[in-house]
NUMARSE-469136 format. One line per field, with one value per residue: residue in one letter; z, y, x of N, C-alpha, C in turn. Coordinates in Angstrom, 3 decimals, decimal comma, padded with zeros to 6 digits, always signed. Layout:
<rs>
rest = (A;...);
n.w = (Z;...);
n.v = (Y;...);
n.u = (X;...);
ca.w = (Z;...);
ca.v = (Y;...);
ca.u = (X;...);
c.w = (Z;...);
c.v = (Y;...);
c.u = (X;...);
</rs>
This chain:
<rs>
rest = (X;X;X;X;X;X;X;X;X;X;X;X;X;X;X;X;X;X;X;X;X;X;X;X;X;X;X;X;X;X;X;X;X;X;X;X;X;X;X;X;X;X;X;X;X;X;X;X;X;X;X;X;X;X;X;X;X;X;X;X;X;X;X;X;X;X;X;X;X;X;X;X;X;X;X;X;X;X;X;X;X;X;X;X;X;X;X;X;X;X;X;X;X;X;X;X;X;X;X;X;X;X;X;X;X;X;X;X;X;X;X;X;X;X;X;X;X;X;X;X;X);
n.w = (-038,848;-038,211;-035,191;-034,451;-035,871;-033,081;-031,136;-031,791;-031,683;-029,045;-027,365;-028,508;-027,164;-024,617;-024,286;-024,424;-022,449;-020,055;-020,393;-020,424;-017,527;-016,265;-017,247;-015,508;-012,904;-012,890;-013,145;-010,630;-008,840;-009,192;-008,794;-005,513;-005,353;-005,683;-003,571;-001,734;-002,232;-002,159;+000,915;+001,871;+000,550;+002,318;+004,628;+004,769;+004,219;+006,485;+008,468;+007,567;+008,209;+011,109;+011,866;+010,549;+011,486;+014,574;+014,645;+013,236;+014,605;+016,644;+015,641;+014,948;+017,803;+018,644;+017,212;+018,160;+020,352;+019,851;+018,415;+020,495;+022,340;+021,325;+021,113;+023,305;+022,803;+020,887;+018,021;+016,284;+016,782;+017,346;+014,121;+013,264;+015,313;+013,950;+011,265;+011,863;+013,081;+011,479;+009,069;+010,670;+010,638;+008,243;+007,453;+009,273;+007,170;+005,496;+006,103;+006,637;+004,342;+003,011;+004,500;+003,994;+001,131;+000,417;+000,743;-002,005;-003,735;-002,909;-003,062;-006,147;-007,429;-005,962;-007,165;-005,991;-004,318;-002,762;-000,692;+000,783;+000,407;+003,077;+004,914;+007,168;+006,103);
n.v = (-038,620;-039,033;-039,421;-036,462;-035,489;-036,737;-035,656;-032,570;-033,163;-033,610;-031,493;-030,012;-030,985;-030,976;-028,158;-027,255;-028,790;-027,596;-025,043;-025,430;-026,361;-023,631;-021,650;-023,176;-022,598;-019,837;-019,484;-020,790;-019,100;-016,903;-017,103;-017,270;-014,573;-013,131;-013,779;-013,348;-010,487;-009,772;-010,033;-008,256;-005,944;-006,760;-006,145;-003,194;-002,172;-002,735;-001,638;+001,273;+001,161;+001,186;+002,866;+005,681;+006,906;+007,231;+009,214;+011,071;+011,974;+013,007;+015,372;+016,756;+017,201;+018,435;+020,911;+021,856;+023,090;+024,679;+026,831;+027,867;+028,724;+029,916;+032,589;+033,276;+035,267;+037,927;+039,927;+038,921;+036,691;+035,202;+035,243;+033,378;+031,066;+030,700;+029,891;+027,281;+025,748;+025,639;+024,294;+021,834;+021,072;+020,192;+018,324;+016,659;+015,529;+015,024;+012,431;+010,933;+011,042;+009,480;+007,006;+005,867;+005,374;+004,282;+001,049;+000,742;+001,556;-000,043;-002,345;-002,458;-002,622;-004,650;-006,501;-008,142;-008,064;-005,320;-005,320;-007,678;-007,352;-005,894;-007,152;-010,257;-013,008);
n.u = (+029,891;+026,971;+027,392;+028,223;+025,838;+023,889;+025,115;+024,419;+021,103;+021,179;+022,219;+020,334;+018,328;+018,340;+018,998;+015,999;+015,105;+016,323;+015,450;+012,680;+012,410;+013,347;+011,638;+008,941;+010,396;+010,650;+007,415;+006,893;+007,961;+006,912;+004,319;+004,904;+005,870;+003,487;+002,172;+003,190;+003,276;+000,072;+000,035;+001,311;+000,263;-002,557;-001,617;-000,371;-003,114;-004,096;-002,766;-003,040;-005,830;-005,465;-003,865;-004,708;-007,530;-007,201;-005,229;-006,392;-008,877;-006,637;-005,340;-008,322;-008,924;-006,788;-006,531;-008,694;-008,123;-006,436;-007,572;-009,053;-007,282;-006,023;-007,731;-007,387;-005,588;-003,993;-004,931;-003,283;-002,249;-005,423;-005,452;-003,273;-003,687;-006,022;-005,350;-003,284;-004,998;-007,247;-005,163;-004,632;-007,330;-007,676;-005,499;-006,806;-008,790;-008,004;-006,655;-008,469;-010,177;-007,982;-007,488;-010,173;-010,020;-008,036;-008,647;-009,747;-007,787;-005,973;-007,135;-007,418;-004,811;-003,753;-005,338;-007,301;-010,525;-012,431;-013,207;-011,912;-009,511;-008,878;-008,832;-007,758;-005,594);
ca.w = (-039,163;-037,669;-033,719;-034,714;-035,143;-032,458;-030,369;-031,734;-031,346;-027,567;-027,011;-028,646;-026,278;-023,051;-023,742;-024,299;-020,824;-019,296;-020,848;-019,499;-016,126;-015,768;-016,989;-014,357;-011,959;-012,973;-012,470;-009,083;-007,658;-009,435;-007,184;-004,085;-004,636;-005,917;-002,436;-000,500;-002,484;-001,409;+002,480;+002,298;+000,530;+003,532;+005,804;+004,255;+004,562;+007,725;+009,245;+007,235;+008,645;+012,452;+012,310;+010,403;+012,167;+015,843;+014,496;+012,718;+015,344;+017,515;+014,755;+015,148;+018,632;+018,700;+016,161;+018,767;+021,783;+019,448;+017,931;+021,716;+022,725;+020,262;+021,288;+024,350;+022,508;+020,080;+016,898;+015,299;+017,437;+016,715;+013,073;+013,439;+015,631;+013,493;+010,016;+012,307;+013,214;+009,249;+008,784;+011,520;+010,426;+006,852;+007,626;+009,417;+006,399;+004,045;+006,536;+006,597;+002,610;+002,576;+005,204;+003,158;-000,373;+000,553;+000,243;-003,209;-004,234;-003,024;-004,173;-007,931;-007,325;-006,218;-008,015;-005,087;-003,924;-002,072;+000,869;+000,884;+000,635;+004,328;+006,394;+007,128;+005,058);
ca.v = (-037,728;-039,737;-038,948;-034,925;-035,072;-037,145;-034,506;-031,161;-033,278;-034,105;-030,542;-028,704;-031,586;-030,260;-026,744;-027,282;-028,778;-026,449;-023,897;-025,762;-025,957;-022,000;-021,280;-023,850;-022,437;-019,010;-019,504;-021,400;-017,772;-015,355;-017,289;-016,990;-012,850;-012,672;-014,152;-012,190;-009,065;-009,016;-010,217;-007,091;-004,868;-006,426;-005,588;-001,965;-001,472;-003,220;-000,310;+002,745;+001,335;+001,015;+004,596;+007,401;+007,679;+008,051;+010,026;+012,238;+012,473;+013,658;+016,573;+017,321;+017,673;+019,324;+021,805;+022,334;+023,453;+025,401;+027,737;+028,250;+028,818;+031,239;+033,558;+034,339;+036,372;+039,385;+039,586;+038,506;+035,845;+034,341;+034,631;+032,519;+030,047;+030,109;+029,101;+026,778;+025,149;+025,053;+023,221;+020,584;+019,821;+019,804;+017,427;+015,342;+015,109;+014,618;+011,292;+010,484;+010,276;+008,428;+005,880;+005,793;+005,560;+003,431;-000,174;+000,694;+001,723;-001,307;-004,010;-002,458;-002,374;-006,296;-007,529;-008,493;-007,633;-004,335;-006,134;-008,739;-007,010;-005,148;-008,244;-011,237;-014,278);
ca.u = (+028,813;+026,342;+028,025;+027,944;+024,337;+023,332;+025,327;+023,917;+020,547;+021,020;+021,997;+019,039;+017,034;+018,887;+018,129;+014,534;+014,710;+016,630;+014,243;+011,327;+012,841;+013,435;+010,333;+008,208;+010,782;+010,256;+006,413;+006,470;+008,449;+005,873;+003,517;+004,855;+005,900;+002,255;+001,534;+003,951;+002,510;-000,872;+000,055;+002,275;-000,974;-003,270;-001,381;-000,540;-004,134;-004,937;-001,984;-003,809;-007,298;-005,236;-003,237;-004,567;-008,815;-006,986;-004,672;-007,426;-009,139;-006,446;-005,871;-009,454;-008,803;-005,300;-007,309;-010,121;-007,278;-005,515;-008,416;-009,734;-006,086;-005,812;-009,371;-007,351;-004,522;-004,341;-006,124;-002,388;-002,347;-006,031;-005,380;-002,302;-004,178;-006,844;-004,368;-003,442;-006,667;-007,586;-004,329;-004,738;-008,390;-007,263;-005,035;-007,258;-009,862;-007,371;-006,174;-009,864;-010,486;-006,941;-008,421;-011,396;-010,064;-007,169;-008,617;-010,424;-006,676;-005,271;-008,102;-006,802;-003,244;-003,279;-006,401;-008,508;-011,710;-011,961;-013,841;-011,081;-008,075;-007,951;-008,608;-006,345;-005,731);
c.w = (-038,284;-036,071;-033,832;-034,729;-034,046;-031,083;-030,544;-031,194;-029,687;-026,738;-027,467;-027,035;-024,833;-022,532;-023,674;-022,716;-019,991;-019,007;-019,967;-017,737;-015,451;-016,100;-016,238;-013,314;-011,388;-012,712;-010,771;-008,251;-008,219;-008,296;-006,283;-003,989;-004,859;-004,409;-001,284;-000,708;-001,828;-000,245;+002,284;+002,122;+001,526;+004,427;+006,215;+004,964;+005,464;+008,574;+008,928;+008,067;+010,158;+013,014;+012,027;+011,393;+013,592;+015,109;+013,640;+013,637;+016,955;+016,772;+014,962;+016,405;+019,328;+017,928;+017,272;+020,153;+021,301;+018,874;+019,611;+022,325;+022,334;+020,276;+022,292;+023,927;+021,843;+018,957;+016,263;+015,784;+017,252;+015,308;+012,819;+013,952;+014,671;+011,887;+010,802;+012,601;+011,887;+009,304;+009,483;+010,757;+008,637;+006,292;+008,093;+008,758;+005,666;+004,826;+006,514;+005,011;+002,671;+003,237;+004,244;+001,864;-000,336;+000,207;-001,153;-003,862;-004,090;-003,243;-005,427;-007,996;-007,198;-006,690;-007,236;-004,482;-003,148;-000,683;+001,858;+001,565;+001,770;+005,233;+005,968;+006,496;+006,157);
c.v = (-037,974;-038,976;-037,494;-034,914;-035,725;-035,771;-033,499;-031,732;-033,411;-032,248;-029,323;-029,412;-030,883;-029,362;-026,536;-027,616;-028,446;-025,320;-024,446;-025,503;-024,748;-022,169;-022,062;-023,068;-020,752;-018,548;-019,911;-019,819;-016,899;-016,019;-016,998;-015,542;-012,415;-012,768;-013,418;-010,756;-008,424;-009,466;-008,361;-005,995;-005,093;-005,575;-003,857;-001,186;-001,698;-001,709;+001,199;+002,609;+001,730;+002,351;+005,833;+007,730;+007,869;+009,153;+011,555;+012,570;+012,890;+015,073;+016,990;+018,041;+018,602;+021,264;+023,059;+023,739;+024,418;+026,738;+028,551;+028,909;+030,427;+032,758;+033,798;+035,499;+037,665;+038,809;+039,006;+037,335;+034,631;+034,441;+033,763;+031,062;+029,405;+029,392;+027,791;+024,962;+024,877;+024,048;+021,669;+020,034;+019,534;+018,279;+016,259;+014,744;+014,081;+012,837;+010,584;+009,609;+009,187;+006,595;+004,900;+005,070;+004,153;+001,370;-000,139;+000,497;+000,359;-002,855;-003,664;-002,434;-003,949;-006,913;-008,365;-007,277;-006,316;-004,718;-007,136;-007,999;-006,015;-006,081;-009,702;-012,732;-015,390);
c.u = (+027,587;+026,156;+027,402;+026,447;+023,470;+023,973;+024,488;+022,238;+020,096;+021,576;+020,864;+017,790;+017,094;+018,799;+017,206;+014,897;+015,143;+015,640;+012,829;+011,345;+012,857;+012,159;+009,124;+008,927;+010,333;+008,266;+005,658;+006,998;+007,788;+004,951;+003,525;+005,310;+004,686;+001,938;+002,169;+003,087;+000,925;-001,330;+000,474;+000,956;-001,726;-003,105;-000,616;-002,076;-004,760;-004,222;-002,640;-004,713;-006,940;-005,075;-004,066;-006,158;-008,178;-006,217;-005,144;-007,963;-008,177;-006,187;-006,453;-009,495;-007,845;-006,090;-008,473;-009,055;-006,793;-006,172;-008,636;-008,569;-005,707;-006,544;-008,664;-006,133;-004,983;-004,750;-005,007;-002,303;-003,851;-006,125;-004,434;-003,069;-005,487;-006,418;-004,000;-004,070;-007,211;-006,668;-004,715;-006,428;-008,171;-006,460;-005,962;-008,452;-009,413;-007,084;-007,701;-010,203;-009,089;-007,517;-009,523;-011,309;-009,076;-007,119;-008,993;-008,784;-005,941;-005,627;-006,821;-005,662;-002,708;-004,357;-007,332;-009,157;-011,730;-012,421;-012,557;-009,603;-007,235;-008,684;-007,145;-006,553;-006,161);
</rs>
């Protein structure tokens, strides 16, 4: 009798420290995807801050060629260029506010600073 409970005792002890074990182990790897996570958001928003203002301002300028382009055809022709020309700078506002808006979104998404979270660790 004795034996039997020193067994069931030495296996409740084993799963506690099994249990302890996963869960320390389970906290040491939230760490490091926390730490992967907001390398990966920097550098998310270091690429928004790199790509979309040239790429707005070639829009802007694609926009400019394409209106002027357009003033030498028929009147069906500059309303086409001029839909166009809306679209392209539409586009390159909308890449503007994204630019813009983009670190606020990704401070609150990984829980740092909005200053912080589009430069490098």
């Amino acid at each position: 009798m004795v034996n039997v409970k020193m067994t069931a005792n030495r296996k409740i002890r084993l799963s506690l420290a099994l249990l302890a074990l996963l869960a320390f182990a389970s906290i040491v790897l939230a760490q490091d995807a926390t730490q992967q996570l907001e390398d990966s958001l920097r550098q998310l928003c270091a690429d928004i801050q790199s790509l979309i203002p040239p790429l707005a301002l070639l829009l802007m300028m694609s926009a400019g060629v394409i209106y002027a382009g357009g003033q030498m055809g028929s009147a069906e022709m500059r309303a086409k260029a001029s839909a166009w020309a809306t679209s392209c700078v539409t586009g390159a506002v909308v890449g503007i506010l994204i630019s813009i808006i983009a670190p606020t979104v990704l401070g609150v998404i990984s829980g740092i600073p909005n200053a912080v979270v589009c430069t490098k660790p």
